[in-house]
N, C-alpha and C positions, 0 to 999 in steps of 0.2 A: 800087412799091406801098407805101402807109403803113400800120404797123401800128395794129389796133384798138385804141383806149384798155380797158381792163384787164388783165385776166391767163387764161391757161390754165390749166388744172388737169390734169393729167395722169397715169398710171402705165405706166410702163417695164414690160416682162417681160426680164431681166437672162439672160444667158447659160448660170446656173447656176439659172434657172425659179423665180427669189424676184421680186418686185414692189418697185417702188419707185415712192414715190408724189412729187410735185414740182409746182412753177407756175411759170410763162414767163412774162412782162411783155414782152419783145422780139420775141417771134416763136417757134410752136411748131418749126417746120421748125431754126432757128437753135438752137434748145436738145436739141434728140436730136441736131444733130452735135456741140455741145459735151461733152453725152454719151458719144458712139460715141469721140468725140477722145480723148476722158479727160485735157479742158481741165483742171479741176477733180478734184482730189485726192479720195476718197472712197467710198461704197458702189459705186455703179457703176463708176467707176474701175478696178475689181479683177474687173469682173463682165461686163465686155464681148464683144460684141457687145448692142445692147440693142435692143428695138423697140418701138413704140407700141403698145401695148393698149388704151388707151381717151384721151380728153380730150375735156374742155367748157371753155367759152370763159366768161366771167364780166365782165360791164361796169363791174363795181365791185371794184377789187383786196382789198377788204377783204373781197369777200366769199367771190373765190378762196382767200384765205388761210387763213379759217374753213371751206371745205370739206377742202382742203390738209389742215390740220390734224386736222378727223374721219375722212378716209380714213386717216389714219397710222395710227391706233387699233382701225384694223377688222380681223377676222380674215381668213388669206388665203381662205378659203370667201364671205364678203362680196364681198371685192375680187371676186374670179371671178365673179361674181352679177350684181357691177354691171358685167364687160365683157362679160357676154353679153346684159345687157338683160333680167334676170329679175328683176322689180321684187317678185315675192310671196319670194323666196328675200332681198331684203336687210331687207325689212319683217319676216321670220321672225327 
């Protein structure tokens, strides 16, 4: 199966219940085990087990990466807002 052109947008819920927020270009399945492996040196890394909490898919990498980026910034009360799908609580 080929993966879709752009990127995922995703956030982890980390072992120690902090969020981490990230984008996939290769496949989301392929980047939560790179995660769980703890391929890559870093915040999860130290924090594992991890599991998917939310991701959306974006056809245009650049515009994953400017979500990417505005969820980093968000408070954890947001973030939980928007895995549960409570659009008046991230508008708040």
């Amino acid at each position: 199966m080929s993966e879709q052109p752009g990127a995922h947008v995703y956030m982890l819920r980390c072992a120690d219940g902090s969020y981490y927020v990230g984008s996939a270009r290769l496949g989301l399945d392929r980047r939560l085990s790179e995660h769980n492996d703890g391929i890559y040196g870093g915040y999860t890394s130290r924090r594992r087990p991890v599991v998917l909490a939310w991701a959306e898919h974006f056809p245009d990498i650049t515009d994953a990466i400017a979500v990417e980026r505005q969820l980093k910034g968000w408070s954890r009360a947001k973030k939980e807002a928007l895995i549960r799908g409570d659009w008046d609580a991230i508008q708040a």
